[in-house]
C-alpha positions, -999 to 999 in steps of 0.1 A, spaced: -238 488 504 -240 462 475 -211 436 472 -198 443 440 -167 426 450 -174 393 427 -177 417 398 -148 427 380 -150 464 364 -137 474 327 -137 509 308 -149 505 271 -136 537 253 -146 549 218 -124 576 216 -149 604 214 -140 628 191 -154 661 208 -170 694 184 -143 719 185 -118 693 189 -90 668 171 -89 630 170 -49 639 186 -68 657 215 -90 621 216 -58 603 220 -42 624 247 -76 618 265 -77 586 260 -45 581 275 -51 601 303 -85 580 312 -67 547 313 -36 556 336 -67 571 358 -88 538 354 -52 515 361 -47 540 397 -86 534 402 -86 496 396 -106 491 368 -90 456 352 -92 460 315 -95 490 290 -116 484 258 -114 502 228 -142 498 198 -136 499 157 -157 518 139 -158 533 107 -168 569 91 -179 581 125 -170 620 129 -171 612 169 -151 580 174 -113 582 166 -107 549 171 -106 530 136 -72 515 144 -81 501 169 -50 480 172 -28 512 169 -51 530 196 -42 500 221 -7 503 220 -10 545 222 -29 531 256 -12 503 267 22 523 261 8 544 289 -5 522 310 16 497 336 -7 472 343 -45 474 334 -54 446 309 -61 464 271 -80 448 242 -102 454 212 -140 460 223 -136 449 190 -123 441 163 -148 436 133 -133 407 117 -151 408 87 -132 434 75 -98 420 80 -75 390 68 -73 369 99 -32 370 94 -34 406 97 -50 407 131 -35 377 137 1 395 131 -11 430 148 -23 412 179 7 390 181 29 421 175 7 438 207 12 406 226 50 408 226 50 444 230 29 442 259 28 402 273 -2 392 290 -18 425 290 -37 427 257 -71 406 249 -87 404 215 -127 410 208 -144 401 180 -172 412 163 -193 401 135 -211 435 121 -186 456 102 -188 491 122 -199 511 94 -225 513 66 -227 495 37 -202 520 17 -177 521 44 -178 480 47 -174 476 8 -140 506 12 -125 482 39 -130 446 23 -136 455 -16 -166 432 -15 -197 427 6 -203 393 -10 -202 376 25 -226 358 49 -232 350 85 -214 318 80 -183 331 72 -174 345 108 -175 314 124 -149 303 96 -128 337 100 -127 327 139 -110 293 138 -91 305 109 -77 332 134 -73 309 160 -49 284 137 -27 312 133 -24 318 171 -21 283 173 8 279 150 -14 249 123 -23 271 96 0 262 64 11 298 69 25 314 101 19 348 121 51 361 127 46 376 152 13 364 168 22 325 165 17 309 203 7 343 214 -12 340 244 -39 365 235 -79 353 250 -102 361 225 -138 369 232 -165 371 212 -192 401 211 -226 405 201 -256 421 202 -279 390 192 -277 358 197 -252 347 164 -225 351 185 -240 335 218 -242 303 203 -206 306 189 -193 316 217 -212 288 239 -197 263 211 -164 274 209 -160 277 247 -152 311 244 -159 343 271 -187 363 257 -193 400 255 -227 412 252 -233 452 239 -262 456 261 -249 490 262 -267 498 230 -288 463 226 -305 462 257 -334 436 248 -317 409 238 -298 412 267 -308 384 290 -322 359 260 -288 357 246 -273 354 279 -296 324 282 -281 308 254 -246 309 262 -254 299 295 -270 267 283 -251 263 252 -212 264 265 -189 237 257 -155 240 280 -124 246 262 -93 246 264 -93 285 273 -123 286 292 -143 257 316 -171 276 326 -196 307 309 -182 337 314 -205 368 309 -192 406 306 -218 434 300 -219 461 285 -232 492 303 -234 532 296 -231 553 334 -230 590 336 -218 598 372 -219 633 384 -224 648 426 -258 654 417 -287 637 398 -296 671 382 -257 674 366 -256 641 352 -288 643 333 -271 676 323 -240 656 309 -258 627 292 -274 648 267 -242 649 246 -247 614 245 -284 616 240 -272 643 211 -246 617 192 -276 591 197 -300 615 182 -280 622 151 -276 585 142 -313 585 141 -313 611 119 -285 595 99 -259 620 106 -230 610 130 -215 636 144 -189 647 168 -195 640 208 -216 673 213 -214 697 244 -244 694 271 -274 712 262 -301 724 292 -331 711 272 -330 680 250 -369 684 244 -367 715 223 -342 692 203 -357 663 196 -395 653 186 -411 623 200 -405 599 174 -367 607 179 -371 604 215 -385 571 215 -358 556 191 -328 572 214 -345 558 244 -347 525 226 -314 520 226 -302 537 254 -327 528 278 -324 535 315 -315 496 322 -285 497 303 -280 538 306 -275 546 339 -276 582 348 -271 595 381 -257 609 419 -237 582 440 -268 564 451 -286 560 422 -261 545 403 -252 521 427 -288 510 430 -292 509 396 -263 489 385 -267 464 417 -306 457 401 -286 449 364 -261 424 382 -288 407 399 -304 406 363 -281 395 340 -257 377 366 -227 390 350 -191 382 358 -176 414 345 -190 450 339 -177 472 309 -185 509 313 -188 533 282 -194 572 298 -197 591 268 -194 625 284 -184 658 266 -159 675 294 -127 656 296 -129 663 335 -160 650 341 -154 618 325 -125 614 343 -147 622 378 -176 597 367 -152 569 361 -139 579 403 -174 580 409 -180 544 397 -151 531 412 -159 544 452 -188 526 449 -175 493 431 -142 487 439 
């Protein structure tokens, strides 16, 4: 048996929105998963912003938290994030501080640089798209002064709110950044698994202590399909291989049921660009043993402190049995 036991293990949920179903049914589910993750362990329960997605409910992402943390007793729950581009600072600033005393020292705040949505979706949220790379880094301390109580105006609530923010990437922007800020990082090698190690590189060598933080700390992003057999859980990944598929094609869609033959779906052009970002480093797909193998070979890798898990999987059941799958073998 591995020793996971150095390795804390998170839940990153996107609020799949399933064909046939209701964004209200996502939120009962939602709900459901994180008082099973809490009685399982896990230590912190992530939920993701994006925009104009038919198969992710969870746009309000600060509204989704509380739905969760409202449930919830103890597990840590926080924006696997917030796309701060498309916000006022105060705002987040305000909603985070409003979480914060709603829920004290359970919430944590993400933040990402790419807007979660196309270019028509990013110019609905913020009315322009007349911004640069340069600009987060400014939105970030900007953010901070308002949790910090020095900006010329105050977040009421959300001044001295003790809310850790982390930054997220899938490059290496937000690596340095993080590194220079002194900041925990989150990388999405769930869906960016190249970059992966190079960016973890950089933090690593780049980090500055800070006041919140006085050493790197790495959490990774990672998608596992659990199931008793091999054979099931190649079964279930195909809804994810589906809502992977239809991005390709540029046509997000609901969270699909399982299919028994992704081949006679897909052609191998499409194959190769699903594989390409869910490839079976960062996808893990499997029985019991396999996944423990597998996700013991991507700690050694990457070295990570913490593990976020994204199972996109159709039945509501077996999501809730990969997730106890997971936890027998890491907790």
């Amino acid at each position: 048996m591995n020793d996971f036991s150095n390795v804390k293990f998170s839940v990153l949920d996107l609020a799949p929105v399933l064909e046939g179903s209701t964004p209200s049914e996502s939120f009962k589910n939602s709900a459901d998963l994180a008082k099973h993750a809490e009685n399982l362990g896990y230590y912190r329960y992530w939920l993701a912003e994006h925009h104009n997605m038919p198969g992710i409910a969870s746009s309000a992402t600060s509204l989704v938290i509380s739905h969760v943390a409202s449930h919830t007793e103890r597990i840590r729950v926080g924006a696997g994030g917030v796309m701060l581009p498309n916000h006022a600072p105060l705002v987040i600033a305000e909603q985070f501080g409003t979480l914060e005393a709603l829920y004290p020292n359970r919430i944590d705040l993400g933040l990402g640089r790419a807007p979660g949505s196309d270019q028509a979706t990013a110019f609905a949220l913020r009315r322009t798209l007349n911004s640069s790379p340069e600009d987060f880094p400014l939105q970030v301390e900007e953010l901070e002064g308002y949790f910090a109580g020095t900006e010329r105006v105050k977040a009421i609530p959300g001044k001295d709110a003790n809310i850790p923010i982390w930054l997220l990437g899938s490059s290496d922007f937000s690596a340095r950044l993080a590194a220079e800020k002194g900041l925990p990082f989150a990388f999405a090698s769930h869906f960016s698994p190249d970059y992966t190690l190079p960016a973890l590189r950089i933090y690593r060598e780049k980090f500055q202590p800070s006041h919140q933080l006085e050493k790197p700390h790495v959490m990774v992003g990672v998608n596992i399909i659990a199931a008793e057999t091999t054979e099931k859980a190649k079964w279930l990944a195909t809804s994810q291989q589906q809502q992977f598929l239809n991005l390709v094609r540029g046509a997000p869609s609901e969270l699909m049921p399982p299919i028994d033959d992704i081949d006679q779906v897909w052609n191998v052009y499409e194959k190769a660009s699903v594989e390409k970002s869910v490839n079976s480093k960062t996808t893990i797909i499997g029985d019991k043993k396999a996944v423990q193998e597998k996700l013991a070979v991507f700690l050694d890798e990457t070295q990570a402190d913490e593990v976020i898990i994204n199972s996109q999987i159709y039945n509501h059941d077996d999501r809730l049995n990969s997730y106890s799958i997971i936890a027998d073998i890491v907790m």
